[in-house]
N, C-alpha and C positions, 0 to 999 in steps of 0.2 A: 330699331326693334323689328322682329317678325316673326317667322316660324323655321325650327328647320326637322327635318326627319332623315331618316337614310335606311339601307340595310347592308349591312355587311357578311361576307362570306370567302374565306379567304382559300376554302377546303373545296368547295364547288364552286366556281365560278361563275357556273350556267343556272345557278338558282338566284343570282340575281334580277332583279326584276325592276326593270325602268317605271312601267304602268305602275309596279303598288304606290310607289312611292309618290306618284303622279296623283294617285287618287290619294293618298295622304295629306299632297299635299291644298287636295280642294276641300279635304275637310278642316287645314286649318290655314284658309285664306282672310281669317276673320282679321288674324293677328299680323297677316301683312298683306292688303289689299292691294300693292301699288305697282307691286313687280314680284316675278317669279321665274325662279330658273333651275335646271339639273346639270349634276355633273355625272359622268360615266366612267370609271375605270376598272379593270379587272378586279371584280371580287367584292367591288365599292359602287354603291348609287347612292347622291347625296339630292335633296329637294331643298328649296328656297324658297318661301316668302315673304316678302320685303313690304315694310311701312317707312318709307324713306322718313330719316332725321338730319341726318348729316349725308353731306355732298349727293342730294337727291341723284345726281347726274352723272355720279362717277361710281358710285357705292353696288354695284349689281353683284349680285354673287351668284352660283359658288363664285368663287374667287381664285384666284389660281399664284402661282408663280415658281421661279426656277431658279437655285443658286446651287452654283457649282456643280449643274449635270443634273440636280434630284430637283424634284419637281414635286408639289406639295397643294392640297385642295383645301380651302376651308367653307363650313355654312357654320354664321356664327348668329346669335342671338343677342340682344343688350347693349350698353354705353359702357365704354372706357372712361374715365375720367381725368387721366393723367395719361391721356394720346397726345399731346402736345411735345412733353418731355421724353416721354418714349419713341416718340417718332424719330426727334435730336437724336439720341442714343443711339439707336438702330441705324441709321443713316450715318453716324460716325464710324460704324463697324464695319458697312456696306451695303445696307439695306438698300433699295432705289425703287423709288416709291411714286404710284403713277395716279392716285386720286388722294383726296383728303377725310375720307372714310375710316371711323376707325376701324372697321374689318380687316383691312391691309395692315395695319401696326399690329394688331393681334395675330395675325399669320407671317408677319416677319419675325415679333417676340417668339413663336415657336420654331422657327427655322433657326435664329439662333440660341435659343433658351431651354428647345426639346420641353420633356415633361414637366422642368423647371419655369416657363412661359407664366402660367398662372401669379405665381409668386411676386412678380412685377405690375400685376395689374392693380386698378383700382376703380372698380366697378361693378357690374349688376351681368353677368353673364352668363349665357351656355354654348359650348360652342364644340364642333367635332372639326378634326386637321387629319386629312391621309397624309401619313407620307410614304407616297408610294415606292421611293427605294427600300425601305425601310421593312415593309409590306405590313403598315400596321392603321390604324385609326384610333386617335386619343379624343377622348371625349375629357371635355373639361365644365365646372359649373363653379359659380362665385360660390364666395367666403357665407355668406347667412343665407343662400337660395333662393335668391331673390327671383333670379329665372328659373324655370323648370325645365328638366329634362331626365325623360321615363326611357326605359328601355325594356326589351324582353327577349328571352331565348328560347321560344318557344318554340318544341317542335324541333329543333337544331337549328333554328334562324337567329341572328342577331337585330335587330330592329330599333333603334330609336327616333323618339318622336318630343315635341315640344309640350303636347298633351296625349292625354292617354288614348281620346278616341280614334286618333291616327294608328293605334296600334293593336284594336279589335277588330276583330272581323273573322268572316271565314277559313282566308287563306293565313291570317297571323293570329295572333292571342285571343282563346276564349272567354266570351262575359261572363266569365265564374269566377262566384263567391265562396270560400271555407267558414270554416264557423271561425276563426282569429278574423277574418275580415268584416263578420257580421257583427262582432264584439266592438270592434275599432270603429264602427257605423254608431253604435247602440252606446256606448261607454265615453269613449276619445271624440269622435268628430264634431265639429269640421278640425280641428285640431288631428293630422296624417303621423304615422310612423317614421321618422327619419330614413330612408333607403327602401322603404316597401309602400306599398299600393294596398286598396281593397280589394283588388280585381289580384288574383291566385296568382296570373303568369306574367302579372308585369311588376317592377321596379322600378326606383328611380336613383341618380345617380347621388351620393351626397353631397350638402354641401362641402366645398372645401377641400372637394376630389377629384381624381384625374379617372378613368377609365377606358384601358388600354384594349384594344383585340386587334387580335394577330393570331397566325395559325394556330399557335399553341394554346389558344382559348382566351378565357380573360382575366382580369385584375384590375383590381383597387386599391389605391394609393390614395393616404390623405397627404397635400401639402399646407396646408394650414390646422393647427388646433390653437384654442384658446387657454392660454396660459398662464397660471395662479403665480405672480411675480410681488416681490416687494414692492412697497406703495413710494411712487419718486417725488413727490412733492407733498408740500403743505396747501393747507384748504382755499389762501389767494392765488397761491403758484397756479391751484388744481383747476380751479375756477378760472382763472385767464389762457392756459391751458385749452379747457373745454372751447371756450368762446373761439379760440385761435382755430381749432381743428372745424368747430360746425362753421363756421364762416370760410374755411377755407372749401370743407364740403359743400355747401350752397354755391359760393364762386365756382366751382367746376363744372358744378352741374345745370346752369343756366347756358350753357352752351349747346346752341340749336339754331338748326335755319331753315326750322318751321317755328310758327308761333306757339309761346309757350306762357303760360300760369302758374298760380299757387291756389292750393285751398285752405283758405282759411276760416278756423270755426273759434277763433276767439279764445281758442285756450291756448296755452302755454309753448305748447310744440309748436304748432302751426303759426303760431302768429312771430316765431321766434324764426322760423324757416321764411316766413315772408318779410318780416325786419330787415331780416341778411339779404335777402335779395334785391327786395325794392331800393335801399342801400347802394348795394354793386350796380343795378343796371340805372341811378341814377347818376352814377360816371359817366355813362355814355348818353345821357339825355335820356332814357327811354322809361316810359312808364309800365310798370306791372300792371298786368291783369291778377285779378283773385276773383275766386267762386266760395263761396259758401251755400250749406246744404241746410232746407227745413221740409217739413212735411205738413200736408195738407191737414188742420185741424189741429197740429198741436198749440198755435195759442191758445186753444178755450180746452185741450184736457190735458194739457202737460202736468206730470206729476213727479214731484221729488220725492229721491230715491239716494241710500249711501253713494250712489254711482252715476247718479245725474243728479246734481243736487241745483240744477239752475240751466236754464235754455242758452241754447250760445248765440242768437241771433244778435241782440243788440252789443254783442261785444263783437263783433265781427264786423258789422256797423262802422261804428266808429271807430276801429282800430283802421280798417281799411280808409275811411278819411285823414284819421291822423297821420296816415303814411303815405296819402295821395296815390291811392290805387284806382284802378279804372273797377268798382267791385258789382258781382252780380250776384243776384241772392237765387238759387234754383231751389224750387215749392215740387217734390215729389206728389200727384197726387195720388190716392189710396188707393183708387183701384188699378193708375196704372204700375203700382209696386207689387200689386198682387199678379199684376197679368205677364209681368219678368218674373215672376217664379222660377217658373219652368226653363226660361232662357237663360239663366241665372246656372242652374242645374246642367246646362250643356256648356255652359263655360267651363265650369270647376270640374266635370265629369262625374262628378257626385252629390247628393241634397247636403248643403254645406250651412250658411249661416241666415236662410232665411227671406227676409226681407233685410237686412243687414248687407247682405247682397246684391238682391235685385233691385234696391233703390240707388245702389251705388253703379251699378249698370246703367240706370235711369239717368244718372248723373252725369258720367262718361256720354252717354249719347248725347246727353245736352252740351256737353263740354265739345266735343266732336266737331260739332256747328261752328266754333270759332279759334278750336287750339288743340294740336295735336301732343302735346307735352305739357305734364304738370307736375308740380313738386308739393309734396306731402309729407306731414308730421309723424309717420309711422315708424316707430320704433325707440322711438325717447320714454317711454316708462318703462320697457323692459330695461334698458341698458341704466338708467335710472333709479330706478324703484320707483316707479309712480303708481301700481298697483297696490289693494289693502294688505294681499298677501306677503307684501313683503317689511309690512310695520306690525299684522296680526298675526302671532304666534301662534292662533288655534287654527289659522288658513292655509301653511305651508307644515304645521306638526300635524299632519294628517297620513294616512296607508294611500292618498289619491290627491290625482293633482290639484293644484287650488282653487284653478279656474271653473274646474267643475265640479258647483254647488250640491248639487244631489243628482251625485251619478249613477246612482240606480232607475231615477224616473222613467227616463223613456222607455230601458228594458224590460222594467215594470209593466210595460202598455200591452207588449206581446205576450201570447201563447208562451208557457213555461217549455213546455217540450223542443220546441222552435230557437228558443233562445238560449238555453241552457243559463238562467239568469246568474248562479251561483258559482257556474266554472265560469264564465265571460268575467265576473266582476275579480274573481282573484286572476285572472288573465292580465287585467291592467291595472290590478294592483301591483303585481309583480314588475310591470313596465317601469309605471314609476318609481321601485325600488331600485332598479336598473338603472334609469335617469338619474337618480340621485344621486347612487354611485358610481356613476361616469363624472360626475360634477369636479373637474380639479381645483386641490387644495392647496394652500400653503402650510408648512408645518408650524405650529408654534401660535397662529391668529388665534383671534377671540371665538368666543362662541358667539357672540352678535355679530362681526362679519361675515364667519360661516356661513353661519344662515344667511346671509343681504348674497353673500356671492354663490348658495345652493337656488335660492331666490330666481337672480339673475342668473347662471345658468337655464334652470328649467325654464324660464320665462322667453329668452330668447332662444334656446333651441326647439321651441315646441309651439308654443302660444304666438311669438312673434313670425316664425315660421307658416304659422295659419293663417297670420295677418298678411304678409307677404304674396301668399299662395293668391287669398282674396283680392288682392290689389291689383295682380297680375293678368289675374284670369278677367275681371269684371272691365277691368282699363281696356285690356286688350282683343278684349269680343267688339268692345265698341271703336276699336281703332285707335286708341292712344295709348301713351305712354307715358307711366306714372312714375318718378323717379324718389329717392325715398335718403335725402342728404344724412338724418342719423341711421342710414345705415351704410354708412363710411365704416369698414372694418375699421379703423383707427379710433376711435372714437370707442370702440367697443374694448377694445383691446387698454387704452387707457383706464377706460372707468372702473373696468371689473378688477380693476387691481387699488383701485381708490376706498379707504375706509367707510364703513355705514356710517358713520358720523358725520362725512362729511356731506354724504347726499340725503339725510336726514335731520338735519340742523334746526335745533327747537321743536324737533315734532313734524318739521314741514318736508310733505314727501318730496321728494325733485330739486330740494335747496340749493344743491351745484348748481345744478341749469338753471337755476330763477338767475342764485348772485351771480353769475357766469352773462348773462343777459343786464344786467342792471345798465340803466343808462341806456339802452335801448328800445326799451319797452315801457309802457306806461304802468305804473304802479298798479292800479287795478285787474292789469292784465298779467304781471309779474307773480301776483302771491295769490291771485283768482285759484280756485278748489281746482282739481281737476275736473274736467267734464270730457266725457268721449265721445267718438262717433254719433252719431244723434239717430235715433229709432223713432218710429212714429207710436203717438197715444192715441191717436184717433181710433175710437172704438168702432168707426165703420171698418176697418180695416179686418179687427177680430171676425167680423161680422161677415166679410167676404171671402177669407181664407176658411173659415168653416162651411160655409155652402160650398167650395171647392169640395174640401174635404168630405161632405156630406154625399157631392155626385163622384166621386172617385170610389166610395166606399158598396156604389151599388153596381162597381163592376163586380160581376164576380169570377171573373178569371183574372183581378187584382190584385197583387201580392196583400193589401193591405186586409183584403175580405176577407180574407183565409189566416192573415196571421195574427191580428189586434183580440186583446180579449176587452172582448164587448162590455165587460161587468166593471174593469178597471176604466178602461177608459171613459166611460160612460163616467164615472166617482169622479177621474182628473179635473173633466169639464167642470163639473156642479162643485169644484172647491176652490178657494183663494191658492194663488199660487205664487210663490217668488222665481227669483230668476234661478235656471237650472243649469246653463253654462254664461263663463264670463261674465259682463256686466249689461248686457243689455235682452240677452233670452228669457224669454218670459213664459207664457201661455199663450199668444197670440204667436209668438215666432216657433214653439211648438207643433202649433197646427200645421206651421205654413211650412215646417220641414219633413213632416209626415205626406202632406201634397207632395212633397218634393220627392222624398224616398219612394213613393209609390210611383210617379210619373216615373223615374230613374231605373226604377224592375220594368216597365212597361219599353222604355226608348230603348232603354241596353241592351232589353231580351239576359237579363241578370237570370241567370242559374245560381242558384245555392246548394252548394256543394254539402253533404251530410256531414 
């Protein structure tokens, strides 16, 4: 894992610049503290920061190498997973290969594979390759986005970076905002646009794409889409199927030489990701580590809700005995989840999910102290159906997406003139109408699969995409690296071609993956509700983020002074409120996003563009 940035310039050569990219790369040493390096070639300067995982001692980048006269540079980002087999390959062809890094496999796949390189992989990546006969530089990023990488042209510069604040600044991209970006703040977030940024002059690459520059400008190439195919098996086939692929996903990705963990919260995914592991590494004698997350005060005000209908602690408890983990229970407490706010917000580069967040930073820091790799349940309801949305036909038969409850509130809060609340809301109505019709179909299916696979779509290109985003940025501010087994493109690629019937079986959402687990997992834990992420009920917490909120509000060269209308907001406070995005936003994570957006106009030095 680490960071990489670069700038390219194939038209002037002399506008390159070693120092930008130098200071780029100290603003993101967070994400690779261990090692750091540049490369220099005409037209091309590439940055590196390295958080060693594999072959700490051989792995330094850039990375270089030479076949047949042409000579080639890579900074690459993420874990290959099937660098073993590809290494064989490559090496039968002629590859000769001088550390055990998977950097080197991914810069030989493209020496011989070219823009086809991606296509072979199978992992969590971003990564940029000159090759300088060629006089071109390909930017490549995995199949669901799991790593990030922004870019901009700003000005006639090309520039990318691994996060966006590598790429603001005086001499690169300005911290302006349009009013489509303030809508995407106010409507969509922390939930981002596929290929576009809040910030006007930067972008990012998508997933699942190549991105080429060369003198003749640039281009976008997708090599992977998700494909509406006929359904290849029946519901035991499908189900031993699933089991074979997420076990094979787990077994790949316990590969590390640094210490590594699971988190486990007792539900379904996680403890299904921990099963498989603890499993595999008892072949080799070795015991897992597991973390599980609670927060300070919810035994005495935890409150059930459609979407936390039960605490995960004591199943997380005893799952991790019955599997003989080394487990440790980490206690968020409440004010220091309020006081990563703000750090939270310079991870993400924008006020994103809250305390949802910053406890999960909290986490990472504590995890930090003992393990620099961990493996997590992320991803299995979307590819699943484990959300309501995708059983509640009033949740997905909506003009907006389902995850957000009442997506008017927050723009509600601001000054009408400022917000333009009524064009912003057909703004991203119209998105999700576009989403939707991006969704591929099969000819001839049901109208209940449809929907399970319009479902799944919008779920994982949007919603799972923000989970990703969060996992990345909060792991890797704190120096680790979060690995994410369902999201094995494979996995995804089988299921969404699998009937609603089958992953809905008697009503019960996730049925594949329960029967697909059977025999592994202890019954209670197999048909146990869903429960998600875990958010604090501790009313001191409410309590702290509004006194934040309270002294932020008497700045008054604050964006928040000038822009909230006092009379609604004022109402929001003084009324019962449910959750307004996802399943865990409340009123309390509310306040603590509005801290957030205001610190974010104040650190950014954010312009809002008319």
């Amino acid at each position: 894992m680490s960071a990489i940035n670069g700038c390219v310039d194939f038209r002037d050569t002399d506008r390159i610049s070693e120092e930008r990219v130098r200071l780029a790369g100290r603003l993101l040493a967070h994400r690779g503290p261990d090692e750091e390096g540049a490369y220099r070639a005409a037209g091309v300067c590439f940055y590196h920061n390295r958080l060693a995982v594999r072959d700490p001692a051989g792995g330094k980048q850039p990375m270089c190498a030479v076949f047949h006269g042409r000579r080639y540079a890579i900074v690459y980002n993420g874990e290959i997973y099937n660098a073993r087999e590809l290494r064989r390959a490559l090496a039968g062809q002629g590859a000769t290969f001088r550390t055990a890094c998977d950097t080197e496999v991914v810069l030989w796949a493209y020496i011989f594979y070219g823009e086809d390189a991606p296509k072979h992989l199978n992992g969590m990546f971003a990564f940029a390759v000159h090759d300088e006969t060629a006089e071109k530089v390909v930017l490549v990023r995995d199949r669901f986005g799991a790593k990030p990488l922004y870019y901009t042209r700003y000005g006639g510069k090309f520039a990318f970076a691994s996060e966006q604040k590598a790429l603001l600044g005086e001499d690169m991209a300005p911290p302006e905002v349009d009013r489509e970006g303030l809508w995407q703040l106010l409507y969509l977030s922390p939930v981002t646009l596929p290929g576009q940024s809040v910030f006007k002059h930067i972008r990012e690459v998508l997933p699942g794409h190549t991105l080429t520059v060369d003198a003749a400008g640039v281009r976008e190439q997708a090599y992977w889409r998700l494909q509406a195919d006929e359904c290849p098996d029946d519901l035991e086939g499908a189900a031993a199927h699933v089991r074979e692929l997420l076990a094979d996903a787990v077994a790949r990705q316990l590969e590390s030489d640094v210490p590594l963990a699971t988190l486990l919260s007792g539900g379904l995914d996680s403890s299904a990701v921990t099963a498989l592991a603890a499993r595999e590494l008892s072949k080799e004698g070795t015991v897992l580590d597991t973390y599980s997350f609670e927060y300070e005060g919810n035994r005495e005000h935890f409150k059930q809700s459609l979407f936390q209908p039960e605490s995960d602690e004591a199943y997380a408890a005893a799952l991790a005995a019955e599997l003989g983990t080394r487990h440790t229970v980490l206690t968020a407490p409440s004010a220091g989840v309020a006081d990563l706010l703000y750090a939270a917000t310079l991870a993400r580069d924008l006020p994103g999910q809250a305390d949802i967040d910053s406890s999960l930073l909290y986490y990472c820091q504590e995890i930090k102290k003992r393990h620099t790799v961990v493996l997590s349940g992320e991803g299995s309801d979307e590819i699943f159906g484990g959300y309501p949305w995708f059983y509640r036909p009033e949740m997905l038969h909506r003009e907006f997406f389902p995850w957000v409850h009442e997506p008017r509130v927050r723009a509600s809060l601001f000054d009408s003139t400022l917000v333009d609340a009524d064009r912003g809301y057909s703004y991203a109505c119209e998105i999700y109408r576009d989403a939707l019709a991006a969704c591929p179909v099969r000819k001839g299916e049901s109208d209940e699969d449809c929907r399970a696979r319009q479902a799944t779509w919008l779920s994982t290109q949007y919603f799972m995409a923000s989970l990703l985003a969060r996992k990345d940025r909060m792991s890797m501010y704190a120096g680790v690296e979060a690995r994410v087994p369902f999201g094995d493109h494979r996995i995804l690629e089988y299921v969404f071609n699998l009937p609603w019937a089958y992953k809905h079986e008697n009503g019960v959402e996730k049925s594949l993956l329960r029967r697909a687990m059977e025999g592994l997992l202890p019954s209670r834990v197999l048909w146990r509700k869903k429960s998600p992420y875990p958010k604090t009920h501790d009313p001191a917490y409410e309590r702290l983020v509004a006194e934040m909120l309270k002294t932020r509000l008497t700045r008054t060269d604050g964006f928040l002074h000038n822009a909230l209308d006092g009379k609604r907001f004022a109402a929001f406070l003084s009324e019962e409120n449910g959750t307004w995005f996802g399943q865990l936003m409340a009123r309390p994570q509310l306040i603590a996003w509005l801290c957030q957006l205001d610190f974010w106009f104040e650190k950014y030095r954010v312009k809002l563009l008319p």
